[in-house]
C-alpha positions as CSV (number, residue, x, y, z in Angstrom):
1,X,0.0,0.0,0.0
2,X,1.6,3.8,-0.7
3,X,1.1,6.4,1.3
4,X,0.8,9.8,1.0
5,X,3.8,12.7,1.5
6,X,4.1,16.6,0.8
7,X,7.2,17.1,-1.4
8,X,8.8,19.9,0.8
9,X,11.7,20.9,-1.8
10,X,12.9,21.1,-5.2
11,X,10.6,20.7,-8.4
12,X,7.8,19.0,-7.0
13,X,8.2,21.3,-3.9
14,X,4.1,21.7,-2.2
15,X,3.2,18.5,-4.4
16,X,1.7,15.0,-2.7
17,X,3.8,12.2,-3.9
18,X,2.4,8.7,-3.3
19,X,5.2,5.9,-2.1
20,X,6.2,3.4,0.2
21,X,5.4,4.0,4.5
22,X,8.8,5.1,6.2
23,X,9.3,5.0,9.9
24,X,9.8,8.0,10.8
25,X,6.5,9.2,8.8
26,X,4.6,5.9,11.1
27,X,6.3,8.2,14.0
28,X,5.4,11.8,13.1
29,X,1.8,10.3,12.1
30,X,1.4,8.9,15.8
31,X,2.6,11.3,17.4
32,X,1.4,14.5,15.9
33,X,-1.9,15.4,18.1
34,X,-3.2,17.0,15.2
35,X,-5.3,13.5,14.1
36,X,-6.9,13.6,17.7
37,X,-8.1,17.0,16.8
38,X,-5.8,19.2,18.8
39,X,-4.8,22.8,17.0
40,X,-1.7,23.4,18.6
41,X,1.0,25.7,17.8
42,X,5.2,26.0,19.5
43,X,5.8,22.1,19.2
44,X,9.3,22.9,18.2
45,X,11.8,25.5,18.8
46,X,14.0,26.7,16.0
47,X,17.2,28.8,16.2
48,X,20.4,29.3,14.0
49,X,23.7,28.5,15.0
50,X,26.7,31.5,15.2
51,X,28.0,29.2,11.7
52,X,24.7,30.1,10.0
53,X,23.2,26.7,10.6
54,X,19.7,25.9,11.5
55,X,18.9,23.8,14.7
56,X,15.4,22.4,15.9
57,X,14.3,21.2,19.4
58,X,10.8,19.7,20.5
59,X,9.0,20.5,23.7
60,X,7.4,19.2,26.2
61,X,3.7,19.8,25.7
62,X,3.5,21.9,28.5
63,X,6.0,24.4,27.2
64,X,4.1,24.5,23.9
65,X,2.4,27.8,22.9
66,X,-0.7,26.7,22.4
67,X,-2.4,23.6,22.8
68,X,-6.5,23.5,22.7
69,X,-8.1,19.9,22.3
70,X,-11.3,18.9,20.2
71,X,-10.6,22.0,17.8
72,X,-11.6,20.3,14.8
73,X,-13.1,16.8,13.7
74,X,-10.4,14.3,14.8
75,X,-9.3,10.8,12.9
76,X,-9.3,9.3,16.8
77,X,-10.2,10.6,19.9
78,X,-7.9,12.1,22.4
79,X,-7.9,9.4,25.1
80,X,-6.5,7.2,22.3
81,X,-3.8,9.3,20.9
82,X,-2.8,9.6,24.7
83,X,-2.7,5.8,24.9
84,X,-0.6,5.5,21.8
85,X,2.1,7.6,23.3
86,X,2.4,5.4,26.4
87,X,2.6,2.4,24.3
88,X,5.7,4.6,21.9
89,X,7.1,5.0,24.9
90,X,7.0,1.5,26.6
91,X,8.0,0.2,23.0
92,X,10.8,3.1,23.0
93,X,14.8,1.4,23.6
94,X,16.7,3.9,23.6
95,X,18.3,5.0,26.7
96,X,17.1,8.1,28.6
97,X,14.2,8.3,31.2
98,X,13.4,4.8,32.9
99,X,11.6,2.5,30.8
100,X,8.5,0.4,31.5
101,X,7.9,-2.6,30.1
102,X,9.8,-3.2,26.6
103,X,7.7,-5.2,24.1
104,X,8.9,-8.7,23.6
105,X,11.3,-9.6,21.1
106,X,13.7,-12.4,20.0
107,X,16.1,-13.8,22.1
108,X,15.6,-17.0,24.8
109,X,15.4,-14.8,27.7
110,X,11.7,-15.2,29.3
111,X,12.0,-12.1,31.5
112,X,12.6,-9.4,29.2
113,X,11.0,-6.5,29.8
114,X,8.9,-7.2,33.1
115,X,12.1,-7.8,35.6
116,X,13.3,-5.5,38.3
117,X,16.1,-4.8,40.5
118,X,15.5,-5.5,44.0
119,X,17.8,-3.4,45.3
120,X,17.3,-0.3,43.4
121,X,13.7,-0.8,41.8
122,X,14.8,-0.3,38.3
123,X,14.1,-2.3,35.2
124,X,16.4,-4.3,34.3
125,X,18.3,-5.1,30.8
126,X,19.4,-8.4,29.0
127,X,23.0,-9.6,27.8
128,X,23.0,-12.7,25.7
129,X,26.5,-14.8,25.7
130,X,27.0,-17.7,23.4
131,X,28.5,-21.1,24.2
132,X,30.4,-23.6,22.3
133,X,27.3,-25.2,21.3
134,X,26.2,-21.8,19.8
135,X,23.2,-21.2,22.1
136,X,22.1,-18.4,23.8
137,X,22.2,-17.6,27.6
138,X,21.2,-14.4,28.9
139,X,21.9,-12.4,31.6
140,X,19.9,-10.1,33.8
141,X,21.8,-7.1,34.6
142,X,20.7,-3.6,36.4
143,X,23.1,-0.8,34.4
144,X,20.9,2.0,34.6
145,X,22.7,3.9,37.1
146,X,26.7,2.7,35.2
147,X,25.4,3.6,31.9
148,X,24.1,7.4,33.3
149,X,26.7,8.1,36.2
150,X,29.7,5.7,35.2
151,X,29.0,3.6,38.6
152,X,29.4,0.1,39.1
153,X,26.9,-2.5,37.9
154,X,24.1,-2.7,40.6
155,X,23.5,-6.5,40.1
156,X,23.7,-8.8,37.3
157,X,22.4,-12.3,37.8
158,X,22.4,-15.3,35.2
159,X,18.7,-16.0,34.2
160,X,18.6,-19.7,32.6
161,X,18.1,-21.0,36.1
162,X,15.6,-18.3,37.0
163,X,13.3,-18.7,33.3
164,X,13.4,-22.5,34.0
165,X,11.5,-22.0,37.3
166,X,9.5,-19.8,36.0
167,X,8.4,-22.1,33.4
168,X,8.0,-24.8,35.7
169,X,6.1,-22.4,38.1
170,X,3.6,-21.3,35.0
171,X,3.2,-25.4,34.4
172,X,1.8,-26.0,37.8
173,X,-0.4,-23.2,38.0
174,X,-1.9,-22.6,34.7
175,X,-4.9,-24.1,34.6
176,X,-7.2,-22.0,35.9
177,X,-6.1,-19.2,33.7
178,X,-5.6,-21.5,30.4
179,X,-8.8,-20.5,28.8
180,X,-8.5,-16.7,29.6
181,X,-4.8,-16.4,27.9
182,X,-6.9,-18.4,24.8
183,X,-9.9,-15.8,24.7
184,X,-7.3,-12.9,25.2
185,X,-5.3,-14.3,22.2
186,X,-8.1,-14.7,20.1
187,X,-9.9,-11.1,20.8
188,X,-6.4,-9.9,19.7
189,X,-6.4,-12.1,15.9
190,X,-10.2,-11.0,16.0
191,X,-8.6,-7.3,16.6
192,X,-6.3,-7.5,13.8
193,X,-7.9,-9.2,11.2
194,X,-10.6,-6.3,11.3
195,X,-7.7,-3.5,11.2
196,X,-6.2,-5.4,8.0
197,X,-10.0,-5.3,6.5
198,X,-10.4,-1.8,7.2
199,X,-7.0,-0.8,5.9
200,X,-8.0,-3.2,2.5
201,X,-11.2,-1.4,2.3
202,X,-9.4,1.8,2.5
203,X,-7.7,0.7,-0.4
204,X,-10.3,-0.2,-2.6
205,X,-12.1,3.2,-1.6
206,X,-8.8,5.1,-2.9
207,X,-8.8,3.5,-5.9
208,X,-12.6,4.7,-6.9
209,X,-11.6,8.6,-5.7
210,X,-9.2,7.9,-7.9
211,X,-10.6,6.4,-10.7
212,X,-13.9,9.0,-10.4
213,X,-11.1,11.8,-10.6
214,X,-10.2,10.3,-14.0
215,X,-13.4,10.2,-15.5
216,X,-14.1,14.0,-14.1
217,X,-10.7,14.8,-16.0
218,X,-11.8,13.0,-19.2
219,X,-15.4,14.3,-19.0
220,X,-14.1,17.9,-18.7
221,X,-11.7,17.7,-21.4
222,X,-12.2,19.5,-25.0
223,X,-13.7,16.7,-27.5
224,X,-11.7,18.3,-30.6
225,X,-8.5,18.2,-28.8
226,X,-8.3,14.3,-29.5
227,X,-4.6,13.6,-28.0
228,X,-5.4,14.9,-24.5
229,X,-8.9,12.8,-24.7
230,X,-6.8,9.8,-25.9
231,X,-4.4,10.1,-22.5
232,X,-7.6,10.9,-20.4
233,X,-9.2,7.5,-21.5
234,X,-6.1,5.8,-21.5
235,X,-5.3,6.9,-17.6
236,X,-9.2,5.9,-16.8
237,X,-9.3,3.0,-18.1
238,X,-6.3,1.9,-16.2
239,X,-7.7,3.4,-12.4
240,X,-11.2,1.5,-13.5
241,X,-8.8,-1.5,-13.5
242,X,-7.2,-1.0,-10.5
243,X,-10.0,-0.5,-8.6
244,X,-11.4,-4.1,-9.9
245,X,-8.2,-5.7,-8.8
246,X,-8.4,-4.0,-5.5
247,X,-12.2,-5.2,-4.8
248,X,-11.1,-8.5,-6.2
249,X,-7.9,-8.9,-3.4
250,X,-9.9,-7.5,-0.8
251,X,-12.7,-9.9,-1.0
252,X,-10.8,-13.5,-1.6
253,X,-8.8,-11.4,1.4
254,X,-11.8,-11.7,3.5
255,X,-13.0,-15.1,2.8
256,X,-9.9,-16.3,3.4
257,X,-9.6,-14.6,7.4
258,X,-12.9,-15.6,8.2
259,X,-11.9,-19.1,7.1
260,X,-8.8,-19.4,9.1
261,X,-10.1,-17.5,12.0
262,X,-13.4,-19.8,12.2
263,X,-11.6,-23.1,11.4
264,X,-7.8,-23.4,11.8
265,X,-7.0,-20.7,14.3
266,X,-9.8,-20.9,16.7
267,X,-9.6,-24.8,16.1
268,X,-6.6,-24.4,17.5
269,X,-6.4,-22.0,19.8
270,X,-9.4,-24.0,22.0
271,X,-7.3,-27.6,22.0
272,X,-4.5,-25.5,22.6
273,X,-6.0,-23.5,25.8
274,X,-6.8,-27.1,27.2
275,X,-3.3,-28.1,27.7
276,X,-0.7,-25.2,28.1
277,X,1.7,-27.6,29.0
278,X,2.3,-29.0,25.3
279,X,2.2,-25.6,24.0
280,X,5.0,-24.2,26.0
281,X,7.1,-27.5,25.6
282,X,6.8,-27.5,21.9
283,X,10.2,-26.6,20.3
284,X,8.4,-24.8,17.4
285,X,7.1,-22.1,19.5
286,X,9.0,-18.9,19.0
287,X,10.3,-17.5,21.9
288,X,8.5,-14.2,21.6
289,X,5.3,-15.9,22.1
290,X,6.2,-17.7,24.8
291,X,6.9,-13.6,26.3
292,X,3.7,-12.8,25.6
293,X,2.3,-15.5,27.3
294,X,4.0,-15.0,30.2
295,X,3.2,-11.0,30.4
296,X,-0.8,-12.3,29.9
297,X,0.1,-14.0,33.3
298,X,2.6,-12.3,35.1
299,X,2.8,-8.3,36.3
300,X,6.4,-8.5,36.8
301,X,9.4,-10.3,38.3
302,X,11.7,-8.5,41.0
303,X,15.3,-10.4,41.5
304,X,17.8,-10.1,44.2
305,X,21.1,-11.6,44.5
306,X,22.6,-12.1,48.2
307,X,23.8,-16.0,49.6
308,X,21.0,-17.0,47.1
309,X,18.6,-15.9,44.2
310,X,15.6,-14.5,45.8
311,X,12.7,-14.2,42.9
312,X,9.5,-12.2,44.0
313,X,6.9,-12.9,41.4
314,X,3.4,-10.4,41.1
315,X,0.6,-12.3,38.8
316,X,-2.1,-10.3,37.3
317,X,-4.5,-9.4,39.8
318,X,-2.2,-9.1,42.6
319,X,-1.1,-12.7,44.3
320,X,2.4,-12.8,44.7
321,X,5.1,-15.7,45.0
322,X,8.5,-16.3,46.1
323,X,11.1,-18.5,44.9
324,X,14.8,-19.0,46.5
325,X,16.8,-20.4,44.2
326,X,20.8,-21.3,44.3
327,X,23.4,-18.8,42.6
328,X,23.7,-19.9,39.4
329,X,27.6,-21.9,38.8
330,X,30.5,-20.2,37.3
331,X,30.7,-21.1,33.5
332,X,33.6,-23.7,34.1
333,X,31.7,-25.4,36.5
334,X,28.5,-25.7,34.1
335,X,30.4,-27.2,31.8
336,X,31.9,-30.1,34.4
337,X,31.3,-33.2,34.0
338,X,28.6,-35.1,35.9
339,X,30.0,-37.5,38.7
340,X,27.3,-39.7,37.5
341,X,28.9,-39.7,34.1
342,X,32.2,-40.4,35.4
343,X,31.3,-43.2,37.6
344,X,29.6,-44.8,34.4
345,X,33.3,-44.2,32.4
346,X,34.5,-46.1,35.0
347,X,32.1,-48.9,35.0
348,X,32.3,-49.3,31.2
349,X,35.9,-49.5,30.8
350,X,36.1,-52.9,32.6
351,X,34.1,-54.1,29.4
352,X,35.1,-51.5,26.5
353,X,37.5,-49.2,24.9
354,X,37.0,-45.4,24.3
355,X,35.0,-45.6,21.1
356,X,33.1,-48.2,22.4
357,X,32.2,-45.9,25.7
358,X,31.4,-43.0,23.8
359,X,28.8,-44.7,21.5
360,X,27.0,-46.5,24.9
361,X,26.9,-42.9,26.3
362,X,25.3,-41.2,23.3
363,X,22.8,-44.1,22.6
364,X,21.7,-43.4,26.4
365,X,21.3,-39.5,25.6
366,X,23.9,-38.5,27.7
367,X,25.9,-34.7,26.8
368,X,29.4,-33.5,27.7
369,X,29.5,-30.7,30.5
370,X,29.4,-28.7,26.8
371,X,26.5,-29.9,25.6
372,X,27.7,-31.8,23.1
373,X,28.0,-35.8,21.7
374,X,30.7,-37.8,23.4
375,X,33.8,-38.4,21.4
376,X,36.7,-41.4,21.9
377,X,38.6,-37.9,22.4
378,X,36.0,-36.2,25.1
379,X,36.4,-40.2,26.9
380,X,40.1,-39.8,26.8
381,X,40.2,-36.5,28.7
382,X,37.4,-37.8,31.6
383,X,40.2,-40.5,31.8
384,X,43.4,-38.3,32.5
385,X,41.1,-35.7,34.4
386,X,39.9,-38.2,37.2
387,X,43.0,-40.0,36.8
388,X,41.0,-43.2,35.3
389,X,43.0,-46.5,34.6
390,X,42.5,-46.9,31.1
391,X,41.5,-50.4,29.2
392,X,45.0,-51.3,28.6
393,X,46.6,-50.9,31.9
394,X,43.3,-52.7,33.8
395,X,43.8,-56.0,31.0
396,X,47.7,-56.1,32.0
397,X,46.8,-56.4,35.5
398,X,44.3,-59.2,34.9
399,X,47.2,-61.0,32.8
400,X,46.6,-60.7,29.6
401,X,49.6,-60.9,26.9
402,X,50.3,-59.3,23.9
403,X,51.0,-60.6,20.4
404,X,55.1,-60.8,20.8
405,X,54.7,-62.3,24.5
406,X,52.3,-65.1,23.3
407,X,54.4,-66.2,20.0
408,X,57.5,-66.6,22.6
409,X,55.5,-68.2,25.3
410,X,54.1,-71.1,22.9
411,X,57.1,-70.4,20.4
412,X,55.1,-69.8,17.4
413,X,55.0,-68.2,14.5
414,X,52.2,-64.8,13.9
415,X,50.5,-66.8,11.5
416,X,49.7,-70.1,14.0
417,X,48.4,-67.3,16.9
418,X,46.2,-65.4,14.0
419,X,44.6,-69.3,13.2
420,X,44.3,-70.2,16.5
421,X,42.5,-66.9,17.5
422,X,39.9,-67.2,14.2
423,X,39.1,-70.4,15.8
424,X,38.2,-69.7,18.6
425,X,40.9,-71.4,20.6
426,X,42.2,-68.2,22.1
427,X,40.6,-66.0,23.7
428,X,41.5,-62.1,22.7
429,X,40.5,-58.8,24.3
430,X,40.2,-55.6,22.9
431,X,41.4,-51.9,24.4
432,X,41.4,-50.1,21.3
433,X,39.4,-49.3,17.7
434,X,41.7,-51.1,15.5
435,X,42.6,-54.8,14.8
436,X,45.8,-54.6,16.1
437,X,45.1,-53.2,19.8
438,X,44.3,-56.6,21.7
439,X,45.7,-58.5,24.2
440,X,45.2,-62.6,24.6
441,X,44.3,-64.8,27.4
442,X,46.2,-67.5,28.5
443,X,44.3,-70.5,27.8
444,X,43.2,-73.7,29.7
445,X,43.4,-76.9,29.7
446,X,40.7,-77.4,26.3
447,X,43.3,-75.5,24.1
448,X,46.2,-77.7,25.5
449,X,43.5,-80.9,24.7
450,X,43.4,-79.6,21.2
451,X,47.0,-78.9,20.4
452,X,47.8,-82.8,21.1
453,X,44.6,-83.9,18.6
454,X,45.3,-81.8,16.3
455,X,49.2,-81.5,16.2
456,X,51.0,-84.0,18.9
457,X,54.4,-83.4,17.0
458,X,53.7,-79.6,18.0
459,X,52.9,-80.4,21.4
460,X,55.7,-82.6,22.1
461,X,58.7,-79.9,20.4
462,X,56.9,-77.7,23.2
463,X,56.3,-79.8,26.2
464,X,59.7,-80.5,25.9
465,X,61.5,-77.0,25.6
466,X,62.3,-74.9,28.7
467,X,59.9,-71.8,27.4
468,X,57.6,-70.8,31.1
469,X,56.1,-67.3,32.0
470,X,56.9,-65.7,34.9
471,X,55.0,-62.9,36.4
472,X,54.7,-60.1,35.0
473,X,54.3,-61.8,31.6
474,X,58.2,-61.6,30.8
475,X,59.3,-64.8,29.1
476,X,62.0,-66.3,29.9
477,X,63.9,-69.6,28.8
C-alpha cells in the first residue's frame, strides 16, 4: 500500500507524492496530536547557530504555545492518541528516562522487559552470551545507574536457572487461567484481522476517488483536442482496473480470514487452551510468544542476589510468590562433568575401549558438561582428568599378553596365533578401535586338549622346551 507525503523541496516542492510508508513518517503520524483533533502551535523551537546553521528542538507539551483539544473533527479521539504515546514510549529502547515494560522480542530470555532490581527498583536489561554449542544464555543485569553516572553495575544475575522455574512455576499453575490467555489471544487475531480489512477497504475506496477523478478529467476535457482525450481515456481505463483488482484482493482477502479465523486458528487455539503444558514444551514455539504468554500472566518479576537468588513474582491481579533459588555456577563449572557420568566411564571400561564408551553414552542420551556428543577424544580427557586407569593398563593387570609375549611363550609363529584366535581357541580382548590393539588370554586346559589332537608333534617340540612365563608376563627360557 503507498502512502501519501508533501514534497517539501525542489521541483515537485508543495506536491503529494504517493510511495512506500517510512518509519519516521509511522512516528510523526502517531505522534502528531493534530489527528486527535488538537490545533496546537510551538511544538518545536527553531534557532540558528553563530555558523549560519539551523537547529530544531521539540518541547514538552507543557512548554508549547498553544495547545486546545477537540478544535476540529479528529481521525481518533484524544484518550486514544494519549494511549498510543504510552505504548511509543514503553516500546521506545533507547536509553534516557526509565523505561517500562519493553515489548517482547527475540532472544531466549523469558523475563525481558517485566524484571526488576530488587535493590534499586529499576528495570532491568538483557545480555545474551553464546557457548560452544552456539546457544544463547542471557543475563539479567541492572546498568541503569553505570550507563548514566559511570557507577558500578548494581547486580547482574544469570537467568537460565531463574526462566526454567519460571516455566515450571507457569506449568503447575496454569490451569485455571488457560482458557483466559486463549480468549485474550483470540480477541487480539479478531482485533487485527478487522484492522487489515479496514486498511484493505481503505484501499479499494482510494482506488474509486481515484478512478472518479479520471473520468471527471476526461469528461471535462475539449472533444476536438483528440490527444489529451486519448491520454484521459487511457489513464481511466487503467484506475477503472485497478479499482477491480483491489475489490477482487480485498474480498478472496476476507473469505480467506474468516476461514482461518473460524476453522484453523480458533480450532486451535481451544485444543491449545486445554493443555498449556504441550504448547509451551513444543520446540516450534518462537520464543516471543512464549513472552507474551508470560506477560498475559505475570505483572512483573523483582530479582535479588545475596547468599542466594531470591525471585519475587506479582501475577495479574495481585497474588504474589517467592522462589529462593541457588546462585547460578560459574561457566567452568556448568560445563563439568557429571559424577554420574564419570562413575559410568569407569564402570564401562572394565568391558570397552573409548570408542566403544562414547557410543553406549550417546545411545543413552547422555551430553558432555558442553553440551555436546561424546567423542573417543571427550572419553580420553574424563580419563586423564579423574585419573581413570585406562582399558589397557586394567587388562595387564588381569594378565593378559600381547601378540610378541604369546608367540615366545608357545614359540610360534604370527601366522599359527592369528589361526588359533579365528578359531576360537584363544581368547582375545580388545582396548582399542583397531585390529591390532588386543591382548590374549592364557588359555586352559581345552586348548592344550586340542594342540595334542590336532598337532602331537607340535605339542611334544613344546612340552619338551624350557619356554615358562613368569610374572609379569616376561618370558624367559
Amino acid at each position: 500500500m503507498l502512502f501519501p507525503r508533501q514534497q517539501r523541496s525542489g521541483l515537485q516542492q508543495g506536491e503529494i507524492l504517493w510511495g512506500p510508508l517510512g518509519h519516521s513518517q509511522v512516528l510523526n503520524i502517531l505522534k502528531n496530536p493534530r489527528y486527535a483533533g488538537v490545533y496546537y502551535y510551538g511544538r518545536f523551537r527553531h534557532s540558528t547557530l553563530p555558523n549560519g546553521k539551523h537547529t530544531s528542538k521539540k518541547l514538552p507539551q507543557e512548554q508549547w504555545h498553544t495547545f486546545l483539544p477537540n478544535s476540529h473533527k479528529a481521525y481518533i479521539s484524544f484518550e486514544e492518541y494519549e494511549r498510543n504515546q504510552k505504548q511509543l514510549l514503553q516500546n521506545s529502547q533507547a536509553y534516557g528516562q526509565d523505561r517500562e515494560k519493553r515489548p517482547p522480542r527475540e532472544g531466549p530470555a523469558l523475563l525481558q522487559g517485566i524484571v526488576i532490581c530488587g535493590l534499586c527498583g529499576r528495570r532491568m536489561t538483557i545480555r545474551y552470551h553464546a557457548r560452544m554449542a552456539g546457544d544463547l544464555y542471557p543475563t539479567y543485569v541492572c546498568q541503569k545507574s553505570a550507563v548514566d553516572f559511570a557507577e558500578r553495575i548494581c547486580q547482574n544475575i544469570p537467568g537460565t536457572g531463574i526462566d526454567e522455574a519460571i516455566g515450571e512455576l507457569l506449568l503447575t499453575s496454569m490451569t485455571p487461567l488457560t482458557l483466559e490467555v486463549a480468549l485474550k489471544v483470540q480477541a487480539r487475531l479478531h482485533a487485527q484481522l478487522e484492522e487489515a480489512d479496514a486498511l484493505r477497504k481503505k484501499r479499494v475506496k482510494r482506488a474509486q476517488y481515484e478512478a472518479e477523478i479520471a473520468r471527471q478529467r476526461y469528461m471535462q476535457v475539449d472533444p476536438q483536442n483528440r490527444l489529451v482525450a486519448d491520454s484521459l481515456e487511457t489513464e481511466w481505463n487503467e484506475k477503472l482496473r485497478a479499482v477491480i483488482e483491489a475489490q477482487e484482493e480485498y474480498e478472496q482477502q476476507r473469505k480467506a480470514d474468516e476461514q482461518i479465523l473460524t476453522a484453523e486458528q480458533k480450532g486451535q487455539i481451544l485444543s491449545l487452551a486445554s493443555d498449556f503444558s504441550k504448547l509451551w514444551n513444543n520446540k516450534t514455539t518462537p520464543d516471543r510468544e512464549k513472552k507474551r504468554m508470560v506477560r498475559l500472566i505475570l505483572e512483573d518479576v523483582t530479582l535479588t542476589r545475596k547468599e542466594q537468588v531470591l525471585v519475587n513474582i506479582r501475577f495479574k491481579g495481585g497474588a504474589t510468590k517467592m522462589l529462593t533459588l541457588p546462585l547460578p555456577l560459574c561457566a567452568w563449572m556448568e560445563r563439568k562433568t557429571r559424577p554420574e557420568i564419570v562413575e559410568e566411564v569407569d564402570r564401562l571400561l572394565e568391558h570397552h575401549h573409548d570408542t566403544e564408551i562414547a557410543n553406549i553414552l550417546n545411545s543413552s542420551g547422555l551430553k558432555t558438561g558442553s553440551k555436546l556428543a561424546f567423542t573417543p577424544i571427550a572419553v580420553r580427557r574424563i580419563r586423564r582428568a579423574y585419573k581413570i586407569q585406562d582399558r589397557y593398563t586394567r587388562l595387564r593387570k588381569k594378565g593378559l599378553l600381547t601378540r610378541t609375549e604369546m608367540m615366545a611363550h608357545f614359540g610360534t609363529t604370527h601366522n599359527t596365533l592369528k589361526s588359533w584366535k579365528d578359531k576360537g581357541w584363544i581368547k582375545v580382548h580388545s582396548y582399542g578401535n583397531t585390529t591390532h590393539s588386543i591382548l590374549y588370554e592364557l588359555p586352559g586346559e581345552e586348548f592344550v586338549a586340542k594342540i595334542k589332537k590336532t598337532n602331537p608333534t607340535r605339542w611334544k617340540d613344546f612340552s619338551s622346551g624350557n619356554k615358562q612365563p613368569v610374572a609379569g608376563g616376561v618370558v624367559c627360557s
